[in-house]
C-alpha positions, -999 to 999 in steps of 0.1 A, spaced: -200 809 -225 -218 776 -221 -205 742 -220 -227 720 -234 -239 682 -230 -262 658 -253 -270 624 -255 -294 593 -276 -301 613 -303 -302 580 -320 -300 600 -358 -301 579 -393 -314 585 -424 -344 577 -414 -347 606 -389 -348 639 -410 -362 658 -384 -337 651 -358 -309 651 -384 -322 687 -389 -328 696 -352 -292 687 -345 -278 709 -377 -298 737 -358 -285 733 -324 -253 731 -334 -255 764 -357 -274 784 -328 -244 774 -304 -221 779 -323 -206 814 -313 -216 809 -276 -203 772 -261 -168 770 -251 -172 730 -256 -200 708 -267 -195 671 -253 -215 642 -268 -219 615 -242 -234 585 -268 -255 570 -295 -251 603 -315 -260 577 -337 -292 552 -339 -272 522 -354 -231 531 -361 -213 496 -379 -183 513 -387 -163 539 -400 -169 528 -439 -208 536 -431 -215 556 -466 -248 567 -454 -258 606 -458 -264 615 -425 -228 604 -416 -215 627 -441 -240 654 -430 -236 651 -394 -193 649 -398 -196 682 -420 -221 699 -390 -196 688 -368 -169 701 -384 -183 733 -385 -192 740 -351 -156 724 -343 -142 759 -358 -154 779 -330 -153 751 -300 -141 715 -295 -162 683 -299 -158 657 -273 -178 619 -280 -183 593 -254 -187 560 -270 -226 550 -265 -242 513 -268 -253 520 -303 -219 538 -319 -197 521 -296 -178 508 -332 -174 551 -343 -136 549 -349 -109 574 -352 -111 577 -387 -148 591 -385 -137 614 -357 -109 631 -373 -134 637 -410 -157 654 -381 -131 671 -362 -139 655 -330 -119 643 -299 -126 604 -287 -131 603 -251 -127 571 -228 -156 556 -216 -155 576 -180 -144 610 -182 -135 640 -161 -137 678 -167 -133 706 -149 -156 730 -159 -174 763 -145 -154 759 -107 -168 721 -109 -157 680 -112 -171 667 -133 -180 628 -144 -191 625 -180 -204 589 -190 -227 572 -210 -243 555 -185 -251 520 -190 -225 505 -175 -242 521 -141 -274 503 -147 -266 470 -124 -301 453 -124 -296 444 -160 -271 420 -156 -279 403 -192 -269 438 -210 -239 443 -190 -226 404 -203 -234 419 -239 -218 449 -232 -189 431 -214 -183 410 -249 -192 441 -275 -165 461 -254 -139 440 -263 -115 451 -283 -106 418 -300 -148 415 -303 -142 450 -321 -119 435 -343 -131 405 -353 -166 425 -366 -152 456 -382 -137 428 -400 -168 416 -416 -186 429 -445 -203 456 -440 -236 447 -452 -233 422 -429 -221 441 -401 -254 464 -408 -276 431 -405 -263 417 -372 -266 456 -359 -305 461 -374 -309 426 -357 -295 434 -319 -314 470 -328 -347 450 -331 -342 431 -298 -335 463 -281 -368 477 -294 -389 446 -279 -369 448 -249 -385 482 -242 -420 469 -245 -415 448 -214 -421 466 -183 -400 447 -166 -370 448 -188 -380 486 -188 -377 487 -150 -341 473 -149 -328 491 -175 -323 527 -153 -291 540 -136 -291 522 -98 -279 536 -63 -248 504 -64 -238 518 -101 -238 554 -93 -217 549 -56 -194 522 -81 -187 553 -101 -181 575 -76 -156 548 -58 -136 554 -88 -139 589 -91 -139 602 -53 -135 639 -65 -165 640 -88 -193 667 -78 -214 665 -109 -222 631 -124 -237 638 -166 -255 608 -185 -277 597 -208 -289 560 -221 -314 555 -198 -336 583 -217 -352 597 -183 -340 631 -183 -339 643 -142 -318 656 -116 -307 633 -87 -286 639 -59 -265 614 -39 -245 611 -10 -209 601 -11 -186 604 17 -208 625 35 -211 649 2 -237 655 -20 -231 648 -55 -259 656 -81 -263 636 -113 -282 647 -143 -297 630 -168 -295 639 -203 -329 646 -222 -332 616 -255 -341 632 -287 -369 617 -306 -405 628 -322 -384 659 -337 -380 670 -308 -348 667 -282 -328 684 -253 -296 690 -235 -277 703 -205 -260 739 -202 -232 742 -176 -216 776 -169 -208 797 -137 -254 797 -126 -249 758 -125 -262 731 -149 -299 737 -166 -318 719 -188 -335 732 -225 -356 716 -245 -354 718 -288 -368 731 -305 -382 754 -279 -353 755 -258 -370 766 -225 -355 753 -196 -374 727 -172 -364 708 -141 
């Protein structure tokens, strides 16, 4: 048995390919994970439990499914930080906070999104600061939802432009001061698991004179995606649809 990780799979109706790639992971795991754990932006743009698009309904019922024969875990990305209990429970999935630890396999374990870790980009973490706020919650899911959809396509198409700068695109990765923050807070931690930064890798780090290794959690995009496999070997990574490993 397998515990499994993915991340940034960014799905919407207007990725039928990925939609489809997940429905396939999820079926072909089915019967051999003992936990699948989705650490963020499951979802491209996520406004709020009312969203009546199909892919929420077809990714809840896939869910749902697989949640039969293992538990679903979500970790809040910067795209679906808004996905709500409501939308859990109609997926059959468990709402984790925005650190977490597991122990898995004879290991710690630190499951995160990631961008809180990512230091350099001080303007994003004084968006994410505000956008985290429960009151700022609030006050938006309590907006139309047409226009809740419009400020989200909005912020979506600055992120996009963002990315076209290289500099931007050089701040934008986990840093040494956000990983050893991390692991100030969680001493015990051997394995660190992330996503966001959509530069799948292994790293290893020293803390307290231990080596802690953090892996990076492969985006899914171009039909074509990844995740992480723990069990008692150690952590590997696969590709989809191929799913060969790769370092």
């Amino acid at each position: 048995m397998q515990t499994l990780f993915i991340a940034d799979l960014h799905l919407s109706d207007y990725t039928p390919d990925l939609n489809a790639l997940f429905t396939q992971f999820l079926r072909n795991h089915a019967q051999s994970a003992d936990a699948l754990y989705i650490l963020g932006d499951l979802f491209d743009v996520w406004t709020g439990d009312d969203d009546d698009s199909a892919t929420a309904a077809e990714v809840a019922q896939a869910i749902k499914q697989f949640a039969q024969h293992a538990p679903v875990y979500f970790i809040a990305g910067n795209r679906d930080f808004l996905l709500g209990k409501s939308y859990a429970d109609k997926a059959n999935l468990t709402l984790l906070p925005e650190n977490h630890i597991i122990h898995a396999h004879g290991k710690t374990l630190l499951l995160t999104h990631g961008d809180e870790m990512c230091t350099e980009d001080t303007s994003y973490l004084r968006y994410r600061k505000i956008m985290r706020c429960k009151i700022v919650q609030k006050i938006l899911l309590a907006l139309p939802y047409r226009k809740r959809k419009q400020i989200a396509e909005n912020l979506r198409a600055a992120s996009q432009r963002k990315k076209q700068n290289a500099q931007a695109y050089a701040i934008s990765d986990v840093t040494e001061q956000g990983v050893q923050a991390a692991l100030n807070r969680f001493p015990d931690t051997q394995i660190m698991i992330h996503g966001h930064t959509h530069r799948p890798a292994k790293h290893e780090h020293t803390f307290r004179q231990q080596t802690v290794e953090r892996y990076v959690i492969q985006d899914w995009h171009n039909g074509a995606g990844g995740y992480l496999a723990l069990d008692e070997q150690g952590v590997q990574f696969f590709r989809l649809p191929e799913e060969r490993t790769f370092q």
